[in-house]
C-alpha positions as CSV (number, residue, x, y, z in Angstrom):
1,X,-7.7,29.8,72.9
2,X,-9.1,28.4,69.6
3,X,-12.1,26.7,69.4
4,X,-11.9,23.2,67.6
5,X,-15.3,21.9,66.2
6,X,-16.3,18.5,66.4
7,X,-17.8,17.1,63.3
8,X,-18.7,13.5,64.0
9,X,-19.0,10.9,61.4
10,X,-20.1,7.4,63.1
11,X,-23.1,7.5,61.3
12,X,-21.7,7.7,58.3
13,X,-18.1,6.8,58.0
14,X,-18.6,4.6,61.4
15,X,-21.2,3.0,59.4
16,X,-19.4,1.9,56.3
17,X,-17.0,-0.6,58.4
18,X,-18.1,-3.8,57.9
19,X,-20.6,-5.4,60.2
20,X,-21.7,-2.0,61.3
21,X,-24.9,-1.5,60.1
22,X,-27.6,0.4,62.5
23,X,-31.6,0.4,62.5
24,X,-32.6,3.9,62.2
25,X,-33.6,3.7,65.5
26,X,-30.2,3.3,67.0
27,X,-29.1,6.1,64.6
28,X,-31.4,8.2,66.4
29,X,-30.2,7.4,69.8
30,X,-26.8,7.9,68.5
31,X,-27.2,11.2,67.3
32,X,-29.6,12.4,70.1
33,X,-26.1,11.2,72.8
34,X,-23.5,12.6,69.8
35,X,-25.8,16.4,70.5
36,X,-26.0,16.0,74.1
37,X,-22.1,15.2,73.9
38,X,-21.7,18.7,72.2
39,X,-20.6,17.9,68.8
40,X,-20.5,20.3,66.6
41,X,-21.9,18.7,63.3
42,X,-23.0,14.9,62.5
43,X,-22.7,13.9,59.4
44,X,-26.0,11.5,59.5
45,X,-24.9,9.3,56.0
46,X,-24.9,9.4,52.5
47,X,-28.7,10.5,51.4
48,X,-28.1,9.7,47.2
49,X,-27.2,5.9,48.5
50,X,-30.3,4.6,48.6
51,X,-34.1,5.9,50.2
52,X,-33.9,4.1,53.2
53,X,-30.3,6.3,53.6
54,X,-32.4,9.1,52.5
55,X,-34.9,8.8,55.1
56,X,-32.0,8.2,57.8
57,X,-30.7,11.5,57.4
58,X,-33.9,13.3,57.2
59,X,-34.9,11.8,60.2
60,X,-31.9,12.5,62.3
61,X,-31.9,16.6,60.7
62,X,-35.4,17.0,61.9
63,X,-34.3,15.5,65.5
64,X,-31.5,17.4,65.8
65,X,-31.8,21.0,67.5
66,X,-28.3,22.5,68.2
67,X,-26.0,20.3,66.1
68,X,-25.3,20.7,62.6
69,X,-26.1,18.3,60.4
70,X,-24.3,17.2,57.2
71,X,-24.9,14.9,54.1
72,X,-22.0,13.6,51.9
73,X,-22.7,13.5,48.4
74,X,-20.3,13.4,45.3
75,X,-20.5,16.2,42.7
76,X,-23.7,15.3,40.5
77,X,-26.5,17.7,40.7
78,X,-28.5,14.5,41.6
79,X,-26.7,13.8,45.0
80,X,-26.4,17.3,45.5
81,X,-30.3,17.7,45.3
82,X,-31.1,15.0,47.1
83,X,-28.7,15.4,50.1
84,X,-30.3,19.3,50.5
85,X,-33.6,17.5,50.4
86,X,-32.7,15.3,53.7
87,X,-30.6,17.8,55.3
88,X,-33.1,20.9,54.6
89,X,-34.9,20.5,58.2
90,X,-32.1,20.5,60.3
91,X,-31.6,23.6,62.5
92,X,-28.3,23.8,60.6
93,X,-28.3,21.8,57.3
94,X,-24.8,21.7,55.7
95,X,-23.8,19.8,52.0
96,X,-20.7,18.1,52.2
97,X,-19.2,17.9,49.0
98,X,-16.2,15.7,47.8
99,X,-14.1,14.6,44.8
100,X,-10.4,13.0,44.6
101,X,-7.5,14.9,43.8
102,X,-4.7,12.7,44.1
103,X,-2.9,11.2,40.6
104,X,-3.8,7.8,41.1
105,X,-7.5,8.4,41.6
106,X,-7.8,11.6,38.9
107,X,-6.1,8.4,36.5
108,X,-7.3,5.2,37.6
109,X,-10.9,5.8,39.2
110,X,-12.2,9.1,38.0
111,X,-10.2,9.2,34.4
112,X,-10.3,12.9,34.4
113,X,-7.2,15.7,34.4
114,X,-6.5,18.2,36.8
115,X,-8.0,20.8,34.7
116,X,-10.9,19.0,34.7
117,X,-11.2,18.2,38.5
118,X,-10.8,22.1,38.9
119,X,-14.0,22.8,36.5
120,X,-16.2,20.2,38.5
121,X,-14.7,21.6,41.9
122,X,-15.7,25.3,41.0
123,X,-18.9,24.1,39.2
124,X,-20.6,22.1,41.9
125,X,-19.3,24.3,45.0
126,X,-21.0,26.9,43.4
127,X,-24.6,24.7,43.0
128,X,-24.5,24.1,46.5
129,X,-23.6,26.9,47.5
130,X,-26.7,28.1,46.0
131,X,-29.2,25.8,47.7
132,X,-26.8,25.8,51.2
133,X,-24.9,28.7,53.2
134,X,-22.8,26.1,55.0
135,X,-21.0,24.2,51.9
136,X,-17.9,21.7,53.3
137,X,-15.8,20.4,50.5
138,X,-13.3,17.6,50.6
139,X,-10.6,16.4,48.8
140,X,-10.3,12.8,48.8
141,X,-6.3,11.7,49.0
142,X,-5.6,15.4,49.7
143,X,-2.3,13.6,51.6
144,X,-1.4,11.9,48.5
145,X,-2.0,14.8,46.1
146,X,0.7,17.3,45.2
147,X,0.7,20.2,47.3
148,X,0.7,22.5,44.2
149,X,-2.6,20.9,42.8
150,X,-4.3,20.7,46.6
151,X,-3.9,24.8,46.7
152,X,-5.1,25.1,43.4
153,X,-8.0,23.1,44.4
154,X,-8.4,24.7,47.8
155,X,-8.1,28.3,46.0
156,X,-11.0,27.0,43.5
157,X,-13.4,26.0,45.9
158,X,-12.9,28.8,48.5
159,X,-13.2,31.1,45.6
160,X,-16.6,29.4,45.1
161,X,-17.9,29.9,48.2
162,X,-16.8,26.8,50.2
163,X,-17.2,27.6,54.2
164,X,-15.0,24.4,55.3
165,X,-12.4,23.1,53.5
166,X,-11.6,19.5,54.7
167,X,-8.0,17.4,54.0
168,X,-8.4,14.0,54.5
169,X,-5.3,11.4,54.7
170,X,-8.2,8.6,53.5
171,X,-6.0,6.0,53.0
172,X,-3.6,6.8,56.4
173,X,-0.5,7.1,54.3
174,X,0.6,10.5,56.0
175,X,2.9,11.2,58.9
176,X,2.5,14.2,61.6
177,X,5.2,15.8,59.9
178,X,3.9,15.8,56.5
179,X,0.3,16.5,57.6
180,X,1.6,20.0,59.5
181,X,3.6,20.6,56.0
182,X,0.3,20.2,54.2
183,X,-2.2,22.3,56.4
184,X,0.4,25.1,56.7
185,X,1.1,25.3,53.3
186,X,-2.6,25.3,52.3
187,X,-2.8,28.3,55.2
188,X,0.0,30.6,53.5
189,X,-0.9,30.0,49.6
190,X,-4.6,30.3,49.5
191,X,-6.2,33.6,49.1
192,X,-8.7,34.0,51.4
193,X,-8.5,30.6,53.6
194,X,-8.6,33.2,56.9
195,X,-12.6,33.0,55.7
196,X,-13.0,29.4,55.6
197,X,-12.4,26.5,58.3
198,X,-9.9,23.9,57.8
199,X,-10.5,20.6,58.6
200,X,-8.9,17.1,59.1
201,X,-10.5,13.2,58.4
202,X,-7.8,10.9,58.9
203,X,-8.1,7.6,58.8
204,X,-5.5,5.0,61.2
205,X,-4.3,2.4,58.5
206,X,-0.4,3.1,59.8
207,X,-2.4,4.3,63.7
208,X,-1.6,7.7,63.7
209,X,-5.0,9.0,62.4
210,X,-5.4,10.7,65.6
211,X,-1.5,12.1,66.0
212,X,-2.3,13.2,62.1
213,X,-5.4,14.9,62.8
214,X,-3.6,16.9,66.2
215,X,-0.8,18.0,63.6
216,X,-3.1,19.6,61.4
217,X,-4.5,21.4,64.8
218,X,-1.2,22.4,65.8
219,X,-0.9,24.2,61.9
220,X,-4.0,25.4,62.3
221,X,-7.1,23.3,61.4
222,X,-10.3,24.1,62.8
223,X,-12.3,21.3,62.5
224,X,-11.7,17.6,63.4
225,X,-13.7,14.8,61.7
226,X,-13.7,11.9,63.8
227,X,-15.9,8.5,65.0
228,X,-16.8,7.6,68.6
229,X,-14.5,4.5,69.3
230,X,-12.6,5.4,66.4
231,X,-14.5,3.1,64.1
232,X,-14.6,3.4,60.2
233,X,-13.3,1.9,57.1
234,X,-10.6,-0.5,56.7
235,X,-8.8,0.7,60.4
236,X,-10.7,3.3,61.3
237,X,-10.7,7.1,61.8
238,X,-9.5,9.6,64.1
239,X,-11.2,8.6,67.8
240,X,-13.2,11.0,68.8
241,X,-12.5,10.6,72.5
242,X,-8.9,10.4,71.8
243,X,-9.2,13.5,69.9
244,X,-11.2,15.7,72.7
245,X,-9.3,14.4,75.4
246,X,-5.7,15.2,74.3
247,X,-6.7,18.6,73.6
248,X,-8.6,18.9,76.9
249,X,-5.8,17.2,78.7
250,X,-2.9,19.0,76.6
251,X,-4.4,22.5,76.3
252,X,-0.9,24.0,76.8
253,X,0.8,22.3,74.2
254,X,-2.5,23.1,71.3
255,X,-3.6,26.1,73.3
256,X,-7.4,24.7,71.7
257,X,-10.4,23.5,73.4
258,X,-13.5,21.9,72.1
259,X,-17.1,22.1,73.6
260,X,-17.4,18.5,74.1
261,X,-19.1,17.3,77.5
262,X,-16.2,14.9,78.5
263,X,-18.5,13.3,81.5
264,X,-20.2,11.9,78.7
265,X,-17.4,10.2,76.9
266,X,-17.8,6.5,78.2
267,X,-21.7,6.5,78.3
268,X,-21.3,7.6,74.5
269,X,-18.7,5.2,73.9
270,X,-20.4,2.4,75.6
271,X,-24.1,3.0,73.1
272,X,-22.5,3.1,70.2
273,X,-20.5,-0.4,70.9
274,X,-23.7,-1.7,72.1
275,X,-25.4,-0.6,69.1
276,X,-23.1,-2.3,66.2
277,X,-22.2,-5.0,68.6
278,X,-18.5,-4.4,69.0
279,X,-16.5,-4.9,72.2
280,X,-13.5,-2.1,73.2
281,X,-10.5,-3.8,74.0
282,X,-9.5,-3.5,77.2
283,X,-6.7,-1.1,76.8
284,X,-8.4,1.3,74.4
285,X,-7.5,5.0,75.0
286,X,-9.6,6.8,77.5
287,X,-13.0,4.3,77.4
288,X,-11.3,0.7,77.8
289,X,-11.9,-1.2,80.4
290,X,-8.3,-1.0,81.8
291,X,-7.7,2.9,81.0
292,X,-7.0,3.8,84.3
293,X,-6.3,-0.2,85.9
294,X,-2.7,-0.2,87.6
295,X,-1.4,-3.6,87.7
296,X,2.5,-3.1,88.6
297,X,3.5,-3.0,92.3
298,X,5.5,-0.1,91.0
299,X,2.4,1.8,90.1
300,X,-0.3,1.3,92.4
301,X,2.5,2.7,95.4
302,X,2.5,5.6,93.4
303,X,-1.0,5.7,92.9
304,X,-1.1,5.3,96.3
305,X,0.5,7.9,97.5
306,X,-0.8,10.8,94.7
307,X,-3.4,9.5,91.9
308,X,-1.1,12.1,89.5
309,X,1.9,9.7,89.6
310,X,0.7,7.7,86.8
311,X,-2.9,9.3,85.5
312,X,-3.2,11.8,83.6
313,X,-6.6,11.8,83.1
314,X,-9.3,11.4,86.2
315,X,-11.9,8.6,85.3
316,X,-14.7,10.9,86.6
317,X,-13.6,13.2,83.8
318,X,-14.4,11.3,81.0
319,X,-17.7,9.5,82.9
320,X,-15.9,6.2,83.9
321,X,-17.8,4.6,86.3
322,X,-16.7,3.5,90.0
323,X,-18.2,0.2,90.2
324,X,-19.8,0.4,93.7
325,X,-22.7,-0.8,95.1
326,X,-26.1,0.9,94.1
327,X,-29.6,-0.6,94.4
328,X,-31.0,-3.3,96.1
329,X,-33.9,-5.8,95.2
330,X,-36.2,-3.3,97.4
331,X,-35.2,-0.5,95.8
332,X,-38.3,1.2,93.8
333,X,-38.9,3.1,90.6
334,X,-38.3,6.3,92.0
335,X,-35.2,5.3,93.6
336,X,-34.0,4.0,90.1
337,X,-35.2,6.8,88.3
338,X,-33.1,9.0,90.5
339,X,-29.7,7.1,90.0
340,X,-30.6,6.9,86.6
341,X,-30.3,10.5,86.5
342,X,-27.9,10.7,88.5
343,X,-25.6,8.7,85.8
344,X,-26.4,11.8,83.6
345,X,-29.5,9.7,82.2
346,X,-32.3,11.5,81.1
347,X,-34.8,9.1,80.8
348,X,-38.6,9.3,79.2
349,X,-41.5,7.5,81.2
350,X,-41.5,5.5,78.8
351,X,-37.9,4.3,79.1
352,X,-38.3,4.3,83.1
353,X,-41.3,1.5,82.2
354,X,-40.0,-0.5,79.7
355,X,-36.2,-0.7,82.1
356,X,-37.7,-1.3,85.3
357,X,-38.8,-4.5,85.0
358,X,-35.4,-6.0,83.8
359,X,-34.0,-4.8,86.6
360,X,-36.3,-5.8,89.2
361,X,-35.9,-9.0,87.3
362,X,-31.7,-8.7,87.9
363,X,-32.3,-7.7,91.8
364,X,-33.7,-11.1,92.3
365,X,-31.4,-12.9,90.3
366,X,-28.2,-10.6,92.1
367,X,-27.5,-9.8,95.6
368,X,-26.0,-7.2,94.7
369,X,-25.8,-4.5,92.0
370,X,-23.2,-2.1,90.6
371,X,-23.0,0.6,88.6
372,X,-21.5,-1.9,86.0
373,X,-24.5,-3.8,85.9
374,X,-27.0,-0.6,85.5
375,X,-24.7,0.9,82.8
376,X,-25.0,-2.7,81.1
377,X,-28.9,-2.5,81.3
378,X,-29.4,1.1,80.7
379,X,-27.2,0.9,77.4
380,X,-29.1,-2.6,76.3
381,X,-32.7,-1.4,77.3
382,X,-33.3,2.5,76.8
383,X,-32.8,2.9,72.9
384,X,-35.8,3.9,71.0
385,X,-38.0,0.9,71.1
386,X,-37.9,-1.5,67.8
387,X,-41.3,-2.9,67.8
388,X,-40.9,-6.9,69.3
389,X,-42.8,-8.5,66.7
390,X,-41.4,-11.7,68.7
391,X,-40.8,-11.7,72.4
392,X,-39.0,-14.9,74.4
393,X,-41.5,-16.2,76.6
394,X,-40.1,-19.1,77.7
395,X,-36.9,-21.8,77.0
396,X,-35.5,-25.8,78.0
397,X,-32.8,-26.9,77.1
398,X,-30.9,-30.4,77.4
399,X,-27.3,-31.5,76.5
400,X,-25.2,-34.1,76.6
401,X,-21.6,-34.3,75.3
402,X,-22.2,-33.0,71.6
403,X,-25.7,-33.7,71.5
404,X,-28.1,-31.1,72.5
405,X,-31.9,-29.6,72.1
406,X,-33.5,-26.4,73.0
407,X,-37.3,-25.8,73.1
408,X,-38.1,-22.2,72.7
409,X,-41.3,-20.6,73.4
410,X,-41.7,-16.9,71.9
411,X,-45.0,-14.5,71.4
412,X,-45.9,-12.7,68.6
413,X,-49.2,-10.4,68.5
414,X,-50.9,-11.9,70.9
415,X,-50.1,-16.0,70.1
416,X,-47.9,-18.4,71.5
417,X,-45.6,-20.1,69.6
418,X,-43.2,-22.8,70.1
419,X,-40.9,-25.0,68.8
420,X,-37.8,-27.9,69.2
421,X,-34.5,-28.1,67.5
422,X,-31.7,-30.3,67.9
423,X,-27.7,-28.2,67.6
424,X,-24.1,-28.6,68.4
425,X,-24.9,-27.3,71.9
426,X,-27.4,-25.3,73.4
427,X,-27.6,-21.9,71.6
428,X,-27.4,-23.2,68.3
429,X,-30.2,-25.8,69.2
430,X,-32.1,-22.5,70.5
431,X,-31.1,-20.8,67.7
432,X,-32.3,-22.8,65.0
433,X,-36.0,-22.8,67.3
434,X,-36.1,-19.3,66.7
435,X,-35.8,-19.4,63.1
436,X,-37.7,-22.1,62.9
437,X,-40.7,-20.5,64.7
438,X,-40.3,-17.3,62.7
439,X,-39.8,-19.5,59.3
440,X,-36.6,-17.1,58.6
441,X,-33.7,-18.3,57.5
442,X,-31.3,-15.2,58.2
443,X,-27.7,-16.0,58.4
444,X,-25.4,-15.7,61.4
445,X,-22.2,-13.8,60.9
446,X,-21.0,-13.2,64.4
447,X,-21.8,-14.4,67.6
448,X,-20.3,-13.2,71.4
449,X,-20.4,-13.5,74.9
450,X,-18.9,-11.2,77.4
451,X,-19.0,-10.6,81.2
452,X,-19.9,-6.9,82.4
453,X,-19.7,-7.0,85.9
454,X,-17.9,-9.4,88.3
455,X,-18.0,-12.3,90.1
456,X,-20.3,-15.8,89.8
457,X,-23.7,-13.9,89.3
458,X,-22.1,-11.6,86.6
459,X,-24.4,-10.3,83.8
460,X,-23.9,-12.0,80.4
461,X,-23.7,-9.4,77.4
462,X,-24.6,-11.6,74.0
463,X,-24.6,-9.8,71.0
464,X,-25.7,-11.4,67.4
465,X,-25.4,-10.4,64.5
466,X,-27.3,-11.1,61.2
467,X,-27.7,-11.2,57.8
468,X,-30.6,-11.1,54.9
469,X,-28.7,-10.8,51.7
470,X,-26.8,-7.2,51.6
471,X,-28.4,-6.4,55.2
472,X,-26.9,-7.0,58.7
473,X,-28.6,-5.7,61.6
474,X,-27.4,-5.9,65.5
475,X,-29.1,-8.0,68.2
476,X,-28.2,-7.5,72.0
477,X,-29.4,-9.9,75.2
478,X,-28.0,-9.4,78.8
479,X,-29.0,-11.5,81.3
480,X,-27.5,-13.0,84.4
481,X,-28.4,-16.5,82.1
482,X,-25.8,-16.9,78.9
483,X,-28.1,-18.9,77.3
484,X,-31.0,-16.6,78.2
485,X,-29.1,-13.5,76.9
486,X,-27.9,-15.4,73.6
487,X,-31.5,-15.9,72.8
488,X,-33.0,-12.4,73.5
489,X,-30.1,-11.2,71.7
490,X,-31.2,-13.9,68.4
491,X,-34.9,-12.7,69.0
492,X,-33.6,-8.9,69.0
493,X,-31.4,-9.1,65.7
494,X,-34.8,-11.3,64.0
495,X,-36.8,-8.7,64.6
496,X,-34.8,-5.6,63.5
497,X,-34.4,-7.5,60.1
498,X,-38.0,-8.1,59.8
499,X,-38.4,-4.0,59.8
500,X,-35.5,-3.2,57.8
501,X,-36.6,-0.3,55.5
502,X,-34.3,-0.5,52.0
């Protein structure tokens, strides 16, 4: 069979959707799960973009061992220099090149002809190839470019020393049919394409970025470019869980495999929606919460009687959890540590110590605990550590009718410090404490509650997000205690924007 390489692009792509900003912290935890998960290359970000882009991608190719590592960057010497800066330490450092091809964008956007485009395609290609051995090139709105001026360009940049060669449908315009028509052309009219790898980014504005991306497999791409959850500009791209699981489930039909870890497709999934602060709906492919829930009489009697009458895919396969009951409020570190690992979580001492207590804390507040609720705390509590300039020590709260007040008591090096607000309900009243104590007055741009387990002592997940100008950061709280977890989630999001670096 044919291998198919993963090239993952949540932290870059994934990134650009709106109210998906990540600390560079939680870019490293994502990158450290996307190489555990066996991706092939990450694309970290956009290094020319700003320093504090620069330094994100440096930091993730130094951390990164086995994966490739990639860096977009448009064709000016000064991106280009500056993306083989970041990327330079990674074990595998590849430039990622890209210029539009399409009419509208050569016109309108770029104001150059296609002679033109040709002369930058060859002339940059060939710069990075000089500083690079792995050089990717992409032509925006290859779907909406005509196919005689896409080979051209192809034949220009392979003939430059390009390595992949990458067809994106960017504004998910194409169909299957015409994205197998494209890649198969591109296959039989391009001297020396045997040499190169062929790749697809599509994006899901019409939803069938991941049915275009498995056509250009079936023609004969090599390379998928994709985002855990499937998140990315405007609708998205490509899922990548979609993307390994139909070829892992379908392997007759692409005769292709990947060398994704599928175990590790929920826990993956479930970080990177912690992380940004997005919930899955329910009846998302593969990772929702009602992938493999059978509702119909119908369908659980054939479930019933053979799990194959209506799954295709086993939950165990892709790392879904059985929610049954774990730990107890006697269990001890050890014992924790051990599930922990158990889960396929490889945790530090230091992770082990700063968990722990939150879920000693949960054991007295639960009778009992599932593997929901340790998913829930081991996804909100084992990222790298953001330094808690501010810690909630302490909260009351009264309310009547449409009339409430919250007093909030939080530490910060050492000090105590408290303070009383007045709100429409109790978390804005606790809200505004907390800005109030910290004297910031960052803007909230989305607040929400879910349940993660069931029943009356369910954990609350709260996730807040904020805003200082251009910058949004992420803040998570779970606790048994909405009000409790909307807080910790206000204090978390405060102090991620006190140590954004620009």
């Amino acid at each position: 069979m044919n291998k198919i390489l993963i090239f993952d692009t949540t932290l870059r792509d994934g990134e650009q959707s709106p109210g998906c900003s990540m600390h560079l912290s939680e870019k490293l935890d994502i990158a450290e799960a996307l190489e555990a998960l066996g991706v092939d290359v990450i694309e970290a970000g956009f290094p020319a973009a700003s320093e504090g882009e620069f330094k994100a991608v440096q930091s993730i190719a130094a951390a990164c061992k086995n994966s490739a590592v990639a860096g977009l960057c448009r064709c000016k010497k000064e991106d280009i220099d500056k993306t083989y800066a970041a990327i330079k330490g990674a074990a595998h450092p590849r430039i990622h090149i890209f210029i539009a091809t399409s009419p509208v964008h050569l016109e309108r956007k770029l104001h150059i002809d296609q002679n033109r485009c040709l002369e930058i395609i060859d002339e940059y290609t060939r710069y990075a190839r000089s500083l690079a051995g792995d050089v990717q090139f992409s032509f925006e709105d290859a779907s909406r470019t005509p196919i005689d001026f896409l080979t051209k360009a192809t034949q220009t940049a392979v003939l430059a020393g390009a390595t992949t060669i990458n067809l994106p449908d960017t504004t998910g315009y194409a169909t299957p049919q015409e994205t197998y028509r494209m890649v198969d052309s591109i296959i039989n009219n391009v001297d020396g394409i045997e040499n190169v790898v062929l790749s697809m980014h599509c994006h899901n504005d019409l939803g069938m970025a991941v049915a275009n991306s498995l056509a250009g497999v079936a023609a004969g791409a090599r390379q998928v470019e994709c985002t855990v959850n499937g998140i990315g500009e405007r609708a998205g791209n490509a899922a990548l869980e979609e993307i390994v699981m139909a070829l892992k489930t379908r392997e007759n039909a692409f005769d292709a495999y990947t060398d994704v870890d599928s175990k590790k497709l929920y826990r993956t999934s479930r970080l990177v929606s912690s992380v940004i602060g997005v919930k899955l709906p329910p009846n998302k492919a593969i990772v929702g919460k009602n992938a493999f829930v059978h509702e119909s009489g119908i369908h659980q009697h054939g479930i019933m009687q053979d799990k194959a009458t209506y799954e295709i895919i086993n939950p165990e396969a892709v790392g879904m959890p059985q929610n049954e009951l774990l730990l107890g409020k006697h269990s001890g570190k050890h014992a924790f540590a051990q599930l922990a690992d158990e889960m396929g979580y490889s945790l530090t001492e230091e992770q082990i110590n700063a968990v722990f207590p939150a879920y000693k804390e949960l054991a007295d507040r639960k009778k009992e605990i599932t593997r929901a609720d340790i998913e829930a705390l081991l996804a909100g509590h084992t990222r790298r550590i953001v330094k808690r300039i501010y810690a909630l020590k302490d909260y009351e709260v009264s309310a009547y009718k449409n009339s409430a007040s919250a007093s909030v008591v939080l530490q910060t090096e050492g000090k105590t410090l408290s303070d009383k607000m007045s709100g429409d309900g109790p978390i804005d009243a606790g809200f505004k404490a907390i800005s109030a104590i910290t004297g910031q007055s960052f803007k909230l741009i989305d607040y929400q509650l879910h349940s993660v387990s069931e029943g009356k002592d369910a954990l609350g997940e709260a996730t807040v997000k904020l805003a200082d100008g251009d910058v949004q950061t992420t803040g998570k709280g779970i606790s048994t205690d909405v009000l409790e977890a909307s807080l910790l989630a206000y204090v978390d999001a405060t102090n991620k924007l006190l140590q954004y670096e620009a």
